[in-house]
Each structure stands twice: as structure tokens, then as C-alpha cells.
N, CA and C atoms as a LAMMPS dump frame, in Angstrom:
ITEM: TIMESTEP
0
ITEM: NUMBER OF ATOMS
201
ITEM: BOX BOUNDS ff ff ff
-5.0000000000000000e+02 5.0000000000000000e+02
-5.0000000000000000e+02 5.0000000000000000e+02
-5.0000000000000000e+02 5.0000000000000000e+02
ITEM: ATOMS id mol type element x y z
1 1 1 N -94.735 135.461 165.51
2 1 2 C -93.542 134.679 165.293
3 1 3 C -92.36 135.629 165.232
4 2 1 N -91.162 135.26 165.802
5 2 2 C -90.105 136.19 165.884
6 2 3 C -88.941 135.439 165.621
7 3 1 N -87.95 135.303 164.562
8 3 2 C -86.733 134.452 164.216
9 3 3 C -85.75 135.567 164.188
10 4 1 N -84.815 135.079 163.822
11 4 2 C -82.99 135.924 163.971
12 4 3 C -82.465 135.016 162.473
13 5 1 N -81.667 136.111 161.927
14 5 2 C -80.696 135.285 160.814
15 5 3 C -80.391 134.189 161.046
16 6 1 N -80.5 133.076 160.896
17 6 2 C -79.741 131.716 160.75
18 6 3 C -80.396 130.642 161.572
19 7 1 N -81.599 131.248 161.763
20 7 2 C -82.723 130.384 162.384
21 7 3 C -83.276 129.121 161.61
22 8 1 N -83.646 128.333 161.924
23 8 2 C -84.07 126.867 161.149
24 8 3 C -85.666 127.424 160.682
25 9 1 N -86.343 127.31 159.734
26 9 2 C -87.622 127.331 159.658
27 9 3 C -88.011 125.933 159.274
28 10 1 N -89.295 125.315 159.705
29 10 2 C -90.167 123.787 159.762
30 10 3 C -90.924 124.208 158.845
31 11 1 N -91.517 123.927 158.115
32 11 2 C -93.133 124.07 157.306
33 11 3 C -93.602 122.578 157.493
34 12 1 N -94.847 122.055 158.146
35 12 2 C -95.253 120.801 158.043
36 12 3 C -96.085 120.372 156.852
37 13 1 N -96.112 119.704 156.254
38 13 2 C -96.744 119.187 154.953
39 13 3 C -98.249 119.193 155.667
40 14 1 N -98.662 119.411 154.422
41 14 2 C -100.02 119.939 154.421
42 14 3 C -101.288 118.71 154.309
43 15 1 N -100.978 117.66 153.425
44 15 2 C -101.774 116.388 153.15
45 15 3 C -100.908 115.359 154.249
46 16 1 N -101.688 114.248 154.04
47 16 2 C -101.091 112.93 154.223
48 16 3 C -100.402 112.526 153.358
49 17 1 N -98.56 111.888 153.598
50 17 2 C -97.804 111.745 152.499
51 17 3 C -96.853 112.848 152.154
52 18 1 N -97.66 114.264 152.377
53 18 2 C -96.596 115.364 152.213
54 18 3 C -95.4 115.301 153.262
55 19 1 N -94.135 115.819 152.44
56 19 2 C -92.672 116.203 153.385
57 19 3 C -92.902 116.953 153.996
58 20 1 N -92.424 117.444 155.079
59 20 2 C -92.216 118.448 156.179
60 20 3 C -90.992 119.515 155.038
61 21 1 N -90.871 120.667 154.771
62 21 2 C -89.991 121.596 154.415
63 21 3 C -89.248 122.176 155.59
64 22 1 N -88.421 121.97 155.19
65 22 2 C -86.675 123.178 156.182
66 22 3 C -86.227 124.524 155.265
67 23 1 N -85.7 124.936 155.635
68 23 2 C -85.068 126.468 155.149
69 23 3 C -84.709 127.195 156.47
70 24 1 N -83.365 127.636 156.027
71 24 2 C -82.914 128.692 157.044
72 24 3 C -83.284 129.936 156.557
73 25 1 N -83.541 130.716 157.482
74 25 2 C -83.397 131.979 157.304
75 25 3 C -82.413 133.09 157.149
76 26 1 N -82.514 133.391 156.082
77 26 2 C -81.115 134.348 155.52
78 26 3 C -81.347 135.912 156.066
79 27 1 N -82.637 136.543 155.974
80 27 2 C -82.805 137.799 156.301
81 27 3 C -84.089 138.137 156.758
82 28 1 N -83.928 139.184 157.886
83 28 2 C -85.403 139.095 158.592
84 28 3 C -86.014 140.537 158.288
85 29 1 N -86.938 140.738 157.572
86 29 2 C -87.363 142.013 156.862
87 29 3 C -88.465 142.699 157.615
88 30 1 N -88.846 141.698 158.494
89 30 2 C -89.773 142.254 159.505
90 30 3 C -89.441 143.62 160.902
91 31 1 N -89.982 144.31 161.581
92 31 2 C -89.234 144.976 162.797
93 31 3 C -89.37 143.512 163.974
94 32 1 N -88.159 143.907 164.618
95 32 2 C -87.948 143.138 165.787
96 32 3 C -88.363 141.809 165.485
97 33 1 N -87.624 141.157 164.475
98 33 2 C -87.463 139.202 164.245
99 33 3 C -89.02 139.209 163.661
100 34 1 N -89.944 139.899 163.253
101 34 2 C -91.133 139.435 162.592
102 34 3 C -90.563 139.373 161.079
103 35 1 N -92.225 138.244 160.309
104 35 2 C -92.056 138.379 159.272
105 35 3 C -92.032 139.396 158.323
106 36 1 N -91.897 139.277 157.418
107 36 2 C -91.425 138.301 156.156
108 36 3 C -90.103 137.964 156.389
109 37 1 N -90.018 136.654 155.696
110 37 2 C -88.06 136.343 156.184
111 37 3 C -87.959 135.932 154.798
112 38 1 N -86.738 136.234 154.545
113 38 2 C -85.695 135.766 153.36
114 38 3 C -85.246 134.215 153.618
115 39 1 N -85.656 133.486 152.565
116 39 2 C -85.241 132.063 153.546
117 39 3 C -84.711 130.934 152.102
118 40 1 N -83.521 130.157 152.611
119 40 2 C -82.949 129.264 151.838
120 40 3 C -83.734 127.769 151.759
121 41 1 N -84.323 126.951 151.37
122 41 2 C -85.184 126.026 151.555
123 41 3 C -83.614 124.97 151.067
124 42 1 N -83.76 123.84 151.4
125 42 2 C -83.191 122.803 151.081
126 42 3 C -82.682 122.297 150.404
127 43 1 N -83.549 122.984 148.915
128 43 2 C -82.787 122.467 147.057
129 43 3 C -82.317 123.678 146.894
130 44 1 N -81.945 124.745 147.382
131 44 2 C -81.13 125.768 147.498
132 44 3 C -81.865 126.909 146.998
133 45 1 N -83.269 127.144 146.742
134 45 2 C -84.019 127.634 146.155
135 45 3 C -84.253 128.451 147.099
136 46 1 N -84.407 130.809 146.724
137 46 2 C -84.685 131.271 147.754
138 46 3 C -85.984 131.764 147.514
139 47 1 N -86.67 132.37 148.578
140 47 2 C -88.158 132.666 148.557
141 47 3 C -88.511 133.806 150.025
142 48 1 N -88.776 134.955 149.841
143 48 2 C -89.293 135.827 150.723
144 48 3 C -90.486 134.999 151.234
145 49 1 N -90.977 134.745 152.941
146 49 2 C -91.846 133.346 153.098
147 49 3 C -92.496 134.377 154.006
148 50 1 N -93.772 134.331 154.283
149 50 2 C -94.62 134.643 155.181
150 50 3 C -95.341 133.749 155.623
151 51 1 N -94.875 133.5 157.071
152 51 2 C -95.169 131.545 157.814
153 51 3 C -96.979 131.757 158.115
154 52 1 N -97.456 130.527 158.349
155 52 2 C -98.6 131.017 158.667
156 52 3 C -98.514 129.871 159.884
157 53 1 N -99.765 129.392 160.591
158 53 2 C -99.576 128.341 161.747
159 53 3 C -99.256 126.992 161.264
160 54 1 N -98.748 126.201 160.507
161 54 2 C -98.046 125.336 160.358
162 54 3 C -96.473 125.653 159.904
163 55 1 N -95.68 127.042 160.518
164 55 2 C -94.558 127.077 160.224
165 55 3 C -94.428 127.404 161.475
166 56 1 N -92.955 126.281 162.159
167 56 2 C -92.256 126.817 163.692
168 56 3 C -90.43 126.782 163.128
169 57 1 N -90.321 127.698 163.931
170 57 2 C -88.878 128.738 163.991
171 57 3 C -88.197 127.347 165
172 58 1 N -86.759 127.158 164.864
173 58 2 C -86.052 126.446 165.608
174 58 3 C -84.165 127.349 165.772
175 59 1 N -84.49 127.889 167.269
176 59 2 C -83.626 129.118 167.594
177 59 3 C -82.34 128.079 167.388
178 60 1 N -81.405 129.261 166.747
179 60 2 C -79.899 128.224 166.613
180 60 3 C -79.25 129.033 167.366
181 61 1 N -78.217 128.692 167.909
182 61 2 C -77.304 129.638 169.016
183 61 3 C -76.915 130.762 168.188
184 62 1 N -77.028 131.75 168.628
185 62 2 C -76.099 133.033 168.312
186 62 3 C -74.744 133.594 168.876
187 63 1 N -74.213 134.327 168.234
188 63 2 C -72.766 134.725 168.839
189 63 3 C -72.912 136.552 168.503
190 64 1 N -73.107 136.77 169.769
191 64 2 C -72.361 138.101 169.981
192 64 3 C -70.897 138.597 169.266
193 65 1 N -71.002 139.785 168.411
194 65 2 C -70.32 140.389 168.181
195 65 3 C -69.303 140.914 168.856
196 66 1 N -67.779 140.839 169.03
197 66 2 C -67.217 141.763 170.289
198 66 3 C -66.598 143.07 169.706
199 67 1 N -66.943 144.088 170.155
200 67 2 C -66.572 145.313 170.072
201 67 3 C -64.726 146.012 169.986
């Protein structure tokens, strides 16, 4: 899995009945967009997250820096 700062993270609920979780990603501590990510979840609560296969990344546009 490979995300960028300000990427959407999914977590799908785990039972029947469970919510699906969101959180953006604040900081990517991994080399080259791997995990662990620094991530904001929804009730504003933060948490260093290590996704496993029920977590997908949703790329948000980026903006180049200009020199």
C-alpha cells in the first residue's frame, strides 16, 4: 500500500452492522508512501494506523510545489 499526505483512508467494518471508518492521512512515516501513516479518523481522534487488507487508500489530487 502506498498513500501521500492528505490521502482518504477506508477501513471496512469488520461484522455485519459495523460502520465503514474514514481518516485522512496526516503523515506518512513509511519510505516511499508505505506504512505506518499518521491518520485523523472522523471524531477527530489521531492514531499511527498500520492498514491491513480491509484498508483502501483513496488518492486526492495533489499540487505541486512551484519553485
Amino acid at each position: 500500500m502506498r498513500a501521500h499526505t492528505g490521502d482518504a483512508l477506508l477501513v471496512r467494518g469488520h461484522h455485519v452492522g459495523d460502520h465503514d471508518r474514514q481518516a485522512v492521512i496526516i503523515e506518512v512515516h513509511g519510505t516511499d508512501g508505505a506504512p505506518p501513516y499518521l491518520v485523523r479518523w472522523e471524531d477527530g481522534h489521531e492514531s499511527v494506523f498500520f492498514p491491513s487488507s480491509d484498508a483502501f487508500v483513496e488518492r486526492m489530487p495533489h499540487h505541486e510545489k512551484a519553485d
